[in-house]
C-alpha positions as CSV (number, residue, x, y, z in Angstrom):
1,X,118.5,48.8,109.4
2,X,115.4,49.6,111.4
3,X,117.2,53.0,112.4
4,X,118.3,54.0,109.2
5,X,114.5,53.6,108.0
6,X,113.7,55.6,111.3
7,X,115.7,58.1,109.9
8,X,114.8,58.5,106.4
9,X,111.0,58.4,107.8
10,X,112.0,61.1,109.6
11,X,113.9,63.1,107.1
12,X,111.1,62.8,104.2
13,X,108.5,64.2,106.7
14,X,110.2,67.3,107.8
15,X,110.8,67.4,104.0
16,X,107.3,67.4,103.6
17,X,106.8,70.0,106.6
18,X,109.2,72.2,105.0
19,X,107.5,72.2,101.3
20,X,103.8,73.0,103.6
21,X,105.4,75.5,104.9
22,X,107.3,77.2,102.8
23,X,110.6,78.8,102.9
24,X,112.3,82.6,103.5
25,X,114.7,83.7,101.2
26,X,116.4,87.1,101.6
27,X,115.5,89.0,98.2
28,X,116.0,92.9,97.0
29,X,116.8,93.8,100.2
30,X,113.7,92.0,102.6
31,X,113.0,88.1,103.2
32,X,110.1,86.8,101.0
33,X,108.1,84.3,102.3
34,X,107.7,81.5,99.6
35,X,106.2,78.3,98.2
36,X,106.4,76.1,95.8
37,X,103.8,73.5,93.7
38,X,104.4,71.4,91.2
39,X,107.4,70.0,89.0
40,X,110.1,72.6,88.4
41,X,110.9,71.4,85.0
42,X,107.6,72.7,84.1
43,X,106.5,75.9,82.5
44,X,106.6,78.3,86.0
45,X,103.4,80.6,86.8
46,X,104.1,82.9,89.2
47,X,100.6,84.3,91.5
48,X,100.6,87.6,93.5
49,X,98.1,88.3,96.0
50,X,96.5,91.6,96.5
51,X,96.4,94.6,98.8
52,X,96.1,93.6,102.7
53,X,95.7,90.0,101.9
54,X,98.9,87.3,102.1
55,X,99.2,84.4,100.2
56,X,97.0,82.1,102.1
57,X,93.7,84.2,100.4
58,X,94.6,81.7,97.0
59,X,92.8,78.7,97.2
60,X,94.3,75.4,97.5
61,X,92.1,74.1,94.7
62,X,92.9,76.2,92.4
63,X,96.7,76.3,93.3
64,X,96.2,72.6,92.8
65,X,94.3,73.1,89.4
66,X,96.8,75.0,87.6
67,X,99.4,71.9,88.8
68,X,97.6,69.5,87.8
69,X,97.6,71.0,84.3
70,X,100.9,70.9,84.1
71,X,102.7,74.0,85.4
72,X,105.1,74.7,88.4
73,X,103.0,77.0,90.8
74,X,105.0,79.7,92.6
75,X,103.3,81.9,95.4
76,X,104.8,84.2,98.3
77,X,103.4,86.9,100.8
78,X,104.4,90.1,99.2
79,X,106.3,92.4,101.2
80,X,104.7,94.4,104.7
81,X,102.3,91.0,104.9
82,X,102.3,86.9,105.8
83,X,105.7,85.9,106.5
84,X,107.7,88.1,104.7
85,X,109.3,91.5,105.9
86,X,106.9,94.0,107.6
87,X,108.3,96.8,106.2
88,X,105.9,98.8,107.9
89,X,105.7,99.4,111.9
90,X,102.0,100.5,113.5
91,X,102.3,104.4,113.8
92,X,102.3,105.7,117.8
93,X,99.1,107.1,116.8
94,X,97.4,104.2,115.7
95,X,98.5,102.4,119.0
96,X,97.2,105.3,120.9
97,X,94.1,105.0,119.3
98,X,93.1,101.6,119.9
99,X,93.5,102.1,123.6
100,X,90.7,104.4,123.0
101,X,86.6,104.1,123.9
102,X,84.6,102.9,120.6
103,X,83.2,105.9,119.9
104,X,86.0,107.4,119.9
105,X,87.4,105.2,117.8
106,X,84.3,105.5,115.4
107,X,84.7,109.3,115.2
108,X,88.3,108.7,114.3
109,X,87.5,106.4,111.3
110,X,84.9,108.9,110.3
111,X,87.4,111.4,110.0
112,X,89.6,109.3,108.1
113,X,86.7,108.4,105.7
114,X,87.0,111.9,104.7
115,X,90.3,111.9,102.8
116,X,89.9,108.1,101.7
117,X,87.8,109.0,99.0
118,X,87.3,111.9,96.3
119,X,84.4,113.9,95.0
120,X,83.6,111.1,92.5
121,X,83.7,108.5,95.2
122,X,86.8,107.1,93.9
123,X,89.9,106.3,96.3
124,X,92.0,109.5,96.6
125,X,94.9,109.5,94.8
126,X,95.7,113.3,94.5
127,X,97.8,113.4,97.5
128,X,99.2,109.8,98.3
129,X,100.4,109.5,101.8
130,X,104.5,109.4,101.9
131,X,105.5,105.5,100.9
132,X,108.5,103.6,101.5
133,X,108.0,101.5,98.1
134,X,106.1,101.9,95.4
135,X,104.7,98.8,92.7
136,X,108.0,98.7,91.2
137,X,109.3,97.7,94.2
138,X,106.8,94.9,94.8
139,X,107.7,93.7,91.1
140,X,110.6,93.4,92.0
141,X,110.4,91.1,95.0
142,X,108.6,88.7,92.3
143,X,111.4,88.9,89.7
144,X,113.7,88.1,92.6
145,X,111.9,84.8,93.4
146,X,111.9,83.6,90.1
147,X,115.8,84.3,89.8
148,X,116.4,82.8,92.9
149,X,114.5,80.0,91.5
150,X,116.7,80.0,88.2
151,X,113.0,81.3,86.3
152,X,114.1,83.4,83.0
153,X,110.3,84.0,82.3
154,X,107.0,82.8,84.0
155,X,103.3,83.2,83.9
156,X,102.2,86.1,85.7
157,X,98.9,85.7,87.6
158,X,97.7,89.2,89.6
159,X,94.7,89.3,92.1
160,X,93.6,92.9,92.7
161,X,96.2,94.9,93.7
162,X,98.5,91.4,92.8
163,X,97.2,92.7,89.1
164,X,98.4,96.1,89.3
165,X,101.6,94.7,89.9
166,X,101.8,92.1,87.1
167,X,100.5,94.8,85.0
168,X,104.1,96.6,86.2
169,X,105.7,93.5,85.3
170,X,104.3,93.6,82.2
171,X,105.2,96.9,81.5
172,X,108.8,97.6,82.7
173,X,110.0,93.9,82.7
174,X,108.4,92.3,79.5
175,X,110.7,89.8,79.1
176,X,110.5,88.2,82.2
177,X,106.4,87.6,81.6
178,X,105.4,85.0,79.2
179,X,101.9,85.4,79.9
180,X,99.9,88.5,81.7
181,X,96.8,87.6,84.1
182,X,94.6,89.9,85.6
183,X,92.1,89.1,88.1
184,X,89.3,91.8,89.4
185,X,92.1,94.6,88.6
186,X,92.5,98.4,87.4
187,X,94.7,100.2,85.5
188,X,94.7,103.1,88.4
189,X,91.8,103.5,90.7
190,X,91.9,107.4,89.3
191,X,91.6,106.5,85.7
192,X,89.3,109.0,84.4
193,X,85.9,107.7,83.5
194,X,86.3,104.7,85.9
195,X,83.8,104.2,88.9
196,X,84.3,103.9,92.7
197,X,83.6,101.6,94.7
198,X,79.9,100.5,95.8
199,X,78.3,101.7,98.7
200,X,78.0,98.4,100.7
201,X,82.4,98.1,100.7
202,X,83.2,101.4,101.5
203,X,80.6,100.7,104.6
204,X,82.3,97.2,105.5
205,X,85.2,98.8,104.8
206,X,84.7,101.3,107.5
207,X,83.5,98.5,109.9
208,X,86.1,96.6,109.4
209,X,88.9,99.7,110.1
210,X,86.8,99.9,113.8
211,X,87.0,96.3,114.1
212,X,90.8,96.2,113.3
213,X,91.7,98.9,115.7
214,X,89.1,96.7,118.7
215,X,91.7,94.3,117.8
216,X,88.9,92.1,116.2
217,X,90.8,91.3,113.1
218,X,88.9,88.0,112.4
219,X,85.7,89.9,112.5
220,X,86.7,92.6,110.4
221,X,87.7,89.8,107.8
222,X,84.5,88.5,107.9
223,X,82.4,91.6,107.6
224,X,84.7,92.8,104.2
225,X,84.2,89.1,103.0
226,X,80.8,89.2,103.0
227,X,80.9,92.4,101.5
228,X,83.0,91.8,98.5
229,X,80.7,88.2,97.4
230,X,78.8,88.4,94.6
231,X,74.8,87.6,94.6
232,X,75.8,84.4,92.3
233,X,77.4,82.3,95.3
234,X,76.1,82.5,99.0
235,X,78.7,84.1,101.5
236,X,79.6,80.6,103.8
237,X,80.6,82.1,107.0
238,X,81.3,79.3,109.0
239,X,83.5,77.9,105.5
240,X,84.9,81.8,105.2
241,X,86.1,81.4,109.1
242,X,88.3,78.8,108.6
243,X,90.3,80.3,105.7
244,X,90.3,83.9,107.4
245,X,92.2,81.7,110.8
246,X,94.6,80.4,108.1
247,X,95.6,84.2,106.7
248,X,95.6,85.6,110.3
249,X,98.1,82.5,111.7
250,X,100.1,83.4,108.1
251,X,100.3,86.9,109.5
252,X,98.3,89.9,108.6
253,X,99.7,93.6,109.1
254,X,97.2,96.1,109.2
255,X,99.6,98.7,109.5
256,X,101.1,98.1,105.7
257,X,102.1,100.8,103.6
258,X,100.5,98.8,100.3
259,X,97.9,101.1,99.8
260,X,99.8,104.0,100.0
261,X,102.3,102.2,97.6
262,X,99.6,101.8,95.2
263,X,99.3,105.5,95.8
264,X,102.6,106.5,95.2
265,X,103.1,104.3,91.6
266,X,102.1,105.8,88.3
267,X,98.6,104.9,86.4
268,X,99.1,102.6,84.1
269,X,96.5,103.5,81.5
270,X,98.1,105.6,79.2
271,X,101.0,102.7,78.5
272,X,98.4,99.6,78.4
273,X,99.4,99.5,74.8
274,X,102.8,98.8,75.2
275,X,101.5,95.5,76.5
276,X,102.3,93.1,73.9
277,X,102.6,89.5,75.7
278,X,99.3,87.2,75.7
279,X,97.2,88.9,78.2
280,X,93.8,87.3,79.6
281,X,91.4,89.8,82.1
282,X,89.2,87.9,84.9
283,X,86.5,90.2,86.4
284,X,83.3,89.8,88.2
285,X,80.2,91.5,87.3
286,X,79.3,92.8,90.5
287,X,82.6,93.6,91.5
288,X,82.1,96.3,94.6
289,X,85.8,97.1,95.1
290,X,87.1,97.3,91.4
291,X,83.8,97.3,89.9
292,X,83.5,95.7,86.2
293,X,84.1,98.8,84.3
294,X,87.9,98.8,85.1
295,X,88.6,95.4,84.2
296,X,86.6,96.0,80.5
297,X,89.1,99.1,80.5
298,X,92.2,96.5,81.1
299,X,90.5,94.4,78.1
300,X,89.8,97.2,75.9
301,X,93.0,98.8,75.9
302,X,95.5,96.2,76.1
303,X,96.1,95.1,72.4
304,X,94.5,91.2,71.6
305,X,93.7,90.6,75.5
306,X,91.3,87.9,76.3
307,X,88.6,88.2,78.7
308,X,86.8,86.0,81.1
309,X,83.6,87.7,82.8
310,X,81.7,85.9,85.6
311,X,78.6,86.7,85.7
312,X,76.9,87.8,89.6
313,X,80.6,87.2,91.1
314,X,82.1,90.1,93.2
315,X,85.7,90.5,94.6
316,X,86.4,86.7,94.8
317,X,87.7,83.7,93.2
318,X,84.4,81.3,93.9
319,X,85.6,77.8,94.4
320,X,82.6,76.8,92.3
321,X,84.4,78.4,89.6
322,X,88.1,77.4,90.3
323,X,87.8,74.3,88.0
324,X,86.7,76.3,85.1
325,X,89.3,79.0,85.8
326,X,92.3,76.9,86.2
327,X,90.8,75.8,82.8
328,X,90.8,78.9,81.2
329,X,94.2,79.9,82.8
330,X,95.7,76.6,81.3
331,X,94.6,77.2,77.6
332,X,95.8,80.7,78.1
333,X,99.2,79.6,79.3
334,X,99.4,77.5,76.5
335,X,99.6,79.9,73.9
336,X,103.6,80.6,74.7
337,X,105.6,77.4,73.7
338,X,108.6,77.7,76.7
């Protein structure tokens, strides 16, 4: 008897391991690290996770909130990051350039910085650099979860570039989305009319690129984090190092091809208004990466959408402001009856 409690001990704890750490499930043609929260039999939301950044980024709390309010929580690294398929390999160039001095490698990011960005300071999408996927592509690794999961329609909750791709969702697979979320997103960083970023990212972005190629990657996590906070909430370093540690041990490849997937996918402004599902924006006002204007645009333009503006918050998700978000994201969820 003792051993056959032994045993069940045993067996619930790796069960429990398992569900912490989440599972790889070979999906439209890569494996897609994933993870699951929640009671299944509940209404499914489904959150994507932005450019450079894996799944770890979304805070416990608020993964925890939006349970605890009754849904079934669904996350996963999106391909070329975390645990899921790198699609991308470092170029031979970019290895040969980290063996380099620093300032050498600091003239090399200058040069780069040149073609990053257009006349108007926006990011350069004339002339996308060659991609091996595109949006639609990264769509579809979420719609594969949520069949593999035996989802007909979920929740769809975008960060950044994660909202660029629910957007595509939204778009091309409407009936798969019960509800559309956007969080500090664009329709297309080229819409016309629509600003660039601020000054103090495209400078801790540059930092960070040196940083990267010194092989410093928590460093260059830090300096964009600090970056990218808002005046409202106080940048925690020491807090920030501890969840950076947690993306870098999920995996971070700063050699992905997401950016120039972003590149290579069509703007989505001219078809915002075939966006007919409940559709709720999320930006902050002093958003230096996406700045404000192009989540108002997303509001504006998308027919009925909702909008939740938090005031002296920059390219984050605060976890001051989790409880009231998971809030907000409940009541907005609860507008489709499943």
């Amino acid at each position: 008897m003792r051993k056959i409690l032994l045993l069940v001990g045993l067996l619930s704890a790796f069960n429990l391991f398992a569900e912490q750490d989440g599972q790889i499930s070979e999906l439209n043609g890569i494996n897609l690290w994933w993870q699951d929260h929640g009671d299944p039999k509940h209404p499914a939301v489904l959150l994507i996770m932005g450019l450079n950044s894996n799944s770890k980024v979304w805070s416990e709390q608020l993964v925890q909130g939006i349970v605890e309010e009754g849904f079934y929580v669904i996350v996963y690294d999106n391909r070329d990051i975390g645990k899921s398929t790198w699609v991308t390999d470092e170029p031979a160039l970019i290895s040969f350039i980290k063996a380099l001095p620093t300032f050498l490698i600091e003239a090399f990011v200058d040069g780069i910085f040149t073609f990053i960005f257009d006349e108007a300071g926006r990011f350069n999408m004339a002339n996308p650099a060659p991609a091996e996927y595109d949006l639609n592509d990264m769509a579809l690794d979420g719609l594969s979860l949520l069949d593999q999961l035996q989802v007909e329609k979920a929740h769809i909750v975008g960060a950044s570039m994660g909202g660029m791709i629910a957007q595509v969702m939204a778009l091309n697979y409407p009936d798969r989305v019960s509800t559309l979320t956007a969080i500090m997103s664009t329709p297309g960083f080229d819409t016309p009319g629509l600003s660039g970023p601020h000054r103090v990212f495209k400078d801790a972005m540059k930092d960070s690129m040196v940083l990267n190629f010194l092989e410093q990657e928590e460093e260059a996590l830090v300096v964009i984090e600090r970056a990218l906070t808002g005046s409202r909430f106080a940048f925690n370093e020491t807090l920030f190092r501890q969840e950076a540690r947690k993306r870098l041990q999920q995996g971070i490849n700063t050699a992905n091809a997401q950016i120039a997937a972003v590149g290579a996918s069509p703007n989505r402004f001219d078809r915002l208004q075939e966006i007919r599902m409940p559709t709720l924006i999320v930006h902050g006002t002093e958003d230096p990466l996406i700045p404000i204007d192009h989540g108002l645009s997303l509001a504006e333009n998308i027919p009925n959408a909702a909008k939740m503006i938090l005031q002296g918050v920059g390219h984050e998700i605060p976890e001051a402001l989790v409880p009231p978000i998971a809030t907000r994201l409940s009541v907005h969820f609860s507008q489709v009856v499943e």
